[in-house]
N, C-alpha and C positions, 0 to 999 in steps of 0.2 A: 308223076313222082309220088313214091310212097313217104307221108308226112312221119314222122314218131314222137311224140315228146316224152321225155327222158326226164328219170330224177334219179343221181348217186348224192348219197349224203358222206362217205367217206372214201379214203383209201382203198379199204379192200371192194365198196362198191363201184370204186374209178376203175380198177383191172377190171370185175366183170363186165361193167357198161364197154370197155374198149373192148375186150370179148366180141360181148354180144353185137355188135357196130362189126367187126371182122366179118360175124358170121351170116349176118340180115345181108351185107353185104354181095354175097355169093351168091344170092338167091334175088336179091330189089337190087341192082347195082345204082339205080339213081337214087335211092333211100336215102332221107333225111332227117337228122334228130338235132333236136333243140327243147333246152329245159332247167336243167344244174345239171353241168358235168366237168370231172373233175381233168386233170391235163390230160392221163393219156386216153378219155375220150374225147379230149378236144382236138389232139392228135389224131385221131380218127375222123373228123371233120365233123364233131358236134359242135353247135354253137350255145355256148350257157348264158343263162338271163341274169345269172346270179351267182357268186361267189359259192362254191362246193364247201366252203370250209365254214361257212354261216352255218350249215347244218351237222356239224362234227361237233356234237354237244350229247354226252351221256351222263345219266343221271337224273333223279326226280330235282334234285336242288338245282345241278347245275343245268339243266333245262328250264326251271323254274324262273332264272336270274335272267336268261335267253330268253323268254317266253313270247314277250311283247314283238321280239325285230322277228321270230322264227312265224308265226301267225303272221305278221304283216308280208314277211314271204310270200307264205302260201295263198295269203288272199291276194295277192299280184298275179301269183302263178296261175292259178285256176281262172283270175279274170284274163287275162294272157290267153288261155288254150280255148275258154269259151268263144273268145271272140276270135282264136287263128283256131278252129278246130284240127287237130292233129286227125290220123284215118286210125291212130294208137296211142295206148300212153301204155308207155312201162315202169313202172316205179323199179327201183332197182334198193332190195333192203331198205333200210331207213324206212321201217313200216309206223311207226309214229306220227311220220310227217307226211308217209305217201300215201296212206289208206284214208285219209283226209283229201285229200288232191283228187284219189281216186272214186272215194263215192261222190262228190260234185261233180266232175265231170260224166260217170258212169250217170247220174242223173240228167245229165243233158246229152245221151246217147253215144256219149264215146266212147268206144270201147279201150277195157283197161285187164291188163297182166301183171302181176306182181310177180318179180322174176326175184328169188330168197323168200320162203315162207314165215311171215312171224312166226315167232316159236310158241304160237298156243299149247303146243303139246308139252311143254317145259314150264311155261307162266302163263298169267294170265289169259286163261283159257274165253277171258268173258269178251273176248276181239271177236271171238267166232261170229257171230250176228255180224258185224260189220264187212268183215272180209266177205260171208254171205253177200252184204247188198252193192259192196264196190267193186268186184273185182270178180272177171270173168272166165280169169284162168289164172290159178298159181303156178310157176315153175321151180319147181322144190329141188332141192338139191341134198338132199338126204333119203335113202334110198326107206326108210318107216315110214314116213310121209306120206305118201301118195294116202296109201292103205287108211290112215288119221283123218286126212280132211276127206276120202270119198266116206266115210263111217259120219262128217260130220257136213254130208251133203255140199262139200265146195270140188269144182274141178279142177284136177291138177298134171299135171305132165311131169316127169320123175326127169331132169336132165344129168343126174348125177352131180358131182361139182369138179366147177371148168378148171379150178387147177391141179388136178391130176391129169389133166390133156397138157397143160399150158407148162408146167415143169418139168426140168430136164430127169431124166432118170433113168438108168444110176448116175450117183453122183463120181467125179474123180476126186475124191476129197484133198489128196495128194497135191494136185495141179490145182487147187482154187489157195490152197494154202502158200503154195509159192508163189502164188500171184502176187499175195498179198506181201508175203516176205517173211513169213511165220517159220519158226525152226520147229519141223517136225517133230524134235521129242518135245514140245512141250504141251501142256493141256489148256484147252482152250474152250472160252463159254461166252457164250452168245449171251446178250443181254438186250430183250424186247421191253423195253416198259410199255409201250403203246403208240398209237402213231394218232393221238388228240393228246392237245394241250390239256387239257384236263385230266387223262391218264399219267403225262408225266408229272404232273404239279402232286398226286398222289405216290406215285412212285418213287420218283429219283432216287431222293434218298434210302429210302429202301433199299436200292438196288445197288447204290454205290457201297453202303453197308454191310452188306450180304460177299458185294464183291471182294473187299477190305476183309472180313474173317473166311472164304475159301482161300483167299492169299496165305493167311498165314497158316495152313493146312497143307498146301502146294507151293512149293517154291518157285515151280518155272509155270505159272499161269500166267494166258493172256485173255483179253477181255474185248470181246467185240461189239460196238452199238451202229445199230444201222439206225438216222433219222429220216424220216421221208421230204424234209426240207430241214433249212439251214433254221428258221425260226424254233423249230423245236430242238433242235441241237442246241442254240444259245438259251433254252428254257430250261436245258438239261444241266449245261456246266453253269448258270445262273444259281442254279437250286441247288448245287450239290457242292459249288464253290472248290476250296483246296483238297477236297479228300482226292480228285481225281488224281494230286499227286504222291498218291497214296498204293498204287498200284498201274501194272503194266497195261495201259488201255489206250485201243486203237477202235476211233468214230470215222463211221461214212455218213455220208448223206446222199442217199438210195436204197432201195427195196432191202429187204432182211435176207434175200437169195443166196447172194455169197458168202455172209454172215452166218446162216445157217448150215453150209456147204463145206463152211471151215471148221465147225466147232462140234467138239468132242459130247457138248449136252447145252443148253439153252434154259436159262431162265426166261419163262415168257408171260408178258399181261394176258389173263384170256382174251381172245376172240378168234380171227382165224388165222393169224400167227399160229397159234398151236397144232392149226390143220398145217399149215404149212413145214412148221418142223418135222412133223411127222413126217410126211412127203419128201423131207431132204435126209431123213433116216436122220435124224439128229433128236436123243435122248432127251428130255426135258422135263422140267417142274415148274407148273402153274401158279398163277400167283394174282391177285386181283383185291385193289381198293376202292372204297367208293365212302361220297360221304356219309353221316351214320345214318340220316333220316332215308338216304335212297337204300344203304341197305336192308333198312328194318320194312321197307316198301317193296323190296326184291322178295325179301323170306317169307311176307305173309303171301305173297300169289305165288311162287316156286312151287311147281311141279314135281321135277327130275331135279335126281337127287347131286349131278356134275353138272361141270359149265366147260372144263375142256372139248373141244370137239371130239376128239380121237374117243374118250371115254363114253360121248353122247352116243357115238355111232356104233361103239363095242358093246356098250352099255354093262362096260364092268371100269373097275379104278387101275386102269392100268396107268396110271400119270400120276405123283401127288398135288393133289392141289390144296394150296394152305391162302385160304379167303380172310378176308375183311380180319377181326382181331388176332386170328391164327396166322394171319400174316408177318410172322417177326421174323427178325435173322434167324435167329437159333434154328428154329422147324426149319424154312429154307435153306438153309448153310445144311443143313444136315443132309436133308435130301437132295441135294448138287454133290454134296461129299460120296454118298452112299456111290450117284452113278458114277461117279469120276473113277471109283475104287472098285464097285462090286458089278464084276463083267457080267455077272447071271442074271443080275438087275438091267444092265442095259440089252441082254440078248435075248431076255423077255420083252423086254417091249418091243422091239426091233420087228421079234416077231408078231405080236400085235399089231403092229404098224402095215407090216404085209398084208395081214386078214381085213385091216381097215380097206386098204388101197383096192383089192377084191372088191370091196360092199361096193363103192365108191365107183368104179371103173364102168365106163357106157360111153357111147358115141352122143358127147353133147351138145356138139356142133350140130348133127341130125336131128335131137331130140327138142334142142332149143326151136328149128327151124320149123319143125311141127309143132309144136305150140303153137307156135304166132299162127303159122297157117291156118289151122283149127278155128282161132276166132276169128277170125277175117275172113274166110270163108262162112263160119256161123252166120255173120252179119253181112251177110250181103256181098261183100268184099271183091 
């Protein structure tokens, strides 16, 4: 039996790990992972040591407050695999907490894949040394990359990224709409503040605010919020109390899929939500808080001049994004107004969105499976 230990630290890293688990799958069918993994890797028949959502902490401050129980983690973890050595460790994103795990381990010979490249090429470029000594193959998922880290002597395998395989496309925006019960003529906007507690405690209101002045701009708008559990749902209407009856707004609790699938443009928190919209041809304007010390900690190592994905990958401002103080209604409300109104503006990016999906597109189920191969074969395997 091939052993794996596994580490997702959020949401978007729970879909790739259950991915990835599909796809090892195909190739090791007796394959085993156990480490932090989030439901629908555990769905997949991973077994976790530890709670996924212990590590869904962004931010220098709010990491800083975590700091003590996130350390005593990883020093469980790592005594954990030394003494059950796994035949791999895949860190899955969550490179803060997995490039730690992974040069201990890589020091006691086990070999280790970062599958999501830190984004040295955007921030903090001074990782590079590290990822050099822990980690023996990255699986990058942005197709500039590979080119990056072989320029900065690390190996890497280019898998593209798996949700462009894993979503449906085209959409029938039509039938997700009457799903739901939405009358067609009216206009409708997704609303992602984040799928961590800490992104909504920065958001909410923001976003209830921003929704409250497109209202009165549009008369027949509806508002949709996907939470990824019921706890962040009651953190949302906690925080933002009676304004919810202040406008026409309909919450699930599950993935942003449908949500995106229905709505005319999307305000979204960055991360890969905004890959995602893009992927459901759903219009959208970025948007992102953080507390002031972590942002004044982001700007002095910042890189790359976007934090949208779609813009990383075009490497032009096809999205607006209105960050940290430029984050008010007014800029937001305006730029949700623009695409709700002005077609030329969404059938530009629409079509950006297509040229994205192009970069993006490759056989990642193939590309993932040769990776791994690769280093386990390297080592003996």
């Amino acid at each position: 039996m091939l052993k794996v230990g596994v580490v997702a630290g959020e949401a978007s890293g729970d879909q790739l790990g259950a991915s990835l688990i599909r796809t090892l799958k195909k190739v090791y069918p007796d394959i085993h992972f156990e480490g932090i993994a989030g439901p629908l890797m555990m769905a997949e028949g991973a077994d976790t040591l530890f709670p996924m959502e212990k590590l869904s902490v962004r931010g220098y401050w709010e990491v800083f407050k975590s700091i003590r129980e996130l350390l005593a983690i990883r020093k469980k973890l790592i005594a954990h695999f030394i003494a059950h050595p796994p035949d791999l460790f895949i860190g899955i994103d969550a490179p803060d907490f997995n490039l730690g795990v992974e040069e201990k381990l890589h020091e006691h010979g086990i070999k280790t894949i970062q599958m999501v490249a830190p984004t040295v090429w955007a921030w903090r470029e001074g990782r590079l040394p590290l990822i050099q000594r822990a980690v023996d193959r990255l699986l990058v998922i942005f197709p500039f990359e590979k080119q990056y880290f072989a320029t900065h002597q690390v190996t890497s395998t280019y898998i593209g990224h798996p949700l462009v395989n894993q979503l449906p496309y085209p959409v029938n925006h039509q039938e997700v709409r009457e799903s739901l019960g939405i009358n067609d003529r009216d206009q409708v906007v997704a609303l992602l503040p984040g799928s961590r507690s800490s992104e909504v405690e920065y958001h909410a209101r923001l976003f209830m605010d921003v929704a409250r002045k497109v209202s009165k701009h549009h008369t027949k708008v509806t508002f949709l919020i996907p939470f990824i559990n019921i706890k962040l749902k009651e953190l949302f209407c906690q925080l933002v109390g009676d304004s919810l009856n202040d406008v026409h707004i309909m919450m699930f609790e599950e993935n942003a899929h449908r949500v995106l699938s229905a709505a005319d443009v999307a305000l979204v928190a960055s991360g890969t939500a905004t890959l995602e919209a893009a992927l459901f041809d759903c219009p959208q304007v970025v948007t992102y808080k953080l507390s002031a010390f972590t942002a004044w900690m982001v700007r002095r190592k910042k890189k790359k001049g976007f934090v949208a994905l779609p813009n990383l990958i075009l490497n032009q401002p096809i999205i607006d994004e209105w960050l940290q103080e430029k984050a008010t209604v007014d800029n937001i409300t305006g730029s949700l107004n623009e695409l709700l109104s002005n077609q030329t503006k969404r059938d530009n990016m629409l079509s950006a969105y297509q040229s994205m999906r192009h970069e993006l597109s490759i056989d990642t189920e193939q590309a993932i499976i040769e990776g791994v191969r690769l280093v386990l074969e390297n080592h003996g395997a």
